[in-house]
C-alpha positions in Angstrom: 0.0 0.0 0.0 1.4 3.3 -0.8 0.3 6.3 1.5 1.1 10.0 0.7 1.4 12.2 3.9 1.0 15.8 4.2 3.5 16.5 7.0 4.7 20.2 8.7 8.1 20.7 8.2 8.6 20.9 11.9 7.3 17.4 12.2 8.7 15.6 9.4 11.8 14.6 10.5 10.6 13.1 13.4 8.4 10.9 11.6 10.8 9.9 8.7 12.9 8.7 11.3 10.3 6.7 12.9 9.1 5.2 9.8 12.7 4.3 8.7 13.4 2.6 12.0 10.4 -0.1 10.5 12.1 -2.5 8.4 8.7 -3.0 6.8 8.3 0.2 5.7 10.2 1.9 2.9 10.0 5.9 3.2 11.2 8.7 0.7 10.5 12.2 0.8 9.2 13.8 -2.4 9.0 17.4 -3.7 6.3 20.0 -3.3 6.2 19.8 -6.8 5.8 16.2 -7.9 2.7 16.0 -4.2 0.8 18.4 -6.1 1.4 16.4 -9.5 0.3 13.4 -8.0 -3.0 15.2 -6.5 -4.1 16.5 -9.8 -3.4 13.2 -11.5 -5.5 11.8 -8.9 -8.4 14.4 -9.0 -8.3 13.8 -13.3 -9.0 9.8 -12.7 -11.9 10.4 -10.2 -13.0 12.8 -12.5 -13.2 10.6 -15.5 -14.9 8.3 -13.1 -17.6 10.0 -12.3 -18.1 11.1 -16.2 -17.8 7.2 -17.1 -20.1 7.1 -14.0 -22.6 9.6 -15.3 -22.3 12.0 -12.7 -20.1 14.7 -14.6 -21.1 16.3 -17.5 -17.9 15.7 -20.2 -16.8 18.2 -22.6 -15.8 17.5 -26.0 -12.2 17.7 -26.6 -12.6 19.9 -29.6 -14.2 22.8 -27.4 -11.2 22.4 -24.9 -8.8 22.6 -27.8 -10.6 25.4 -29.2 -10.2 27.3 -26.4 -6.4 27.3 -26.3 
């Protein structure tokens, strides 16, 4: 299972080292950049789920392209 945490600064190190001291548990930092990558990647799939769902209205790809 992987498990992104949202951690003060203050606080982190504490925990990294906690979580390292558990040989079952492999722990990396990652930038500020690549979290918010991986929320908006996120946010897109449950999007397209609840379009595949019928819950969200899609838009064709040739309005969004028409607007760039």
């Amino acid at each position: 299972m992987k498990v992104l945490l949202d951690i003060k600064d203050n606080k982190a190190l504490h925990l990294m080292e906690v979580l390292k001291g558990l040989s079952y548990v492999k722990a990396k930092t990652i930038s500020e950049e690549k979290a918010l990558l991986i929320e908006e990647i996120k946010e897109a799939v449950d999007n397209l789920t609840l379009v595949r769902q019928g819950k969200l209205k899609a838009r064709p790809a040739k309005d969004l392209l028409n607007e760039l």
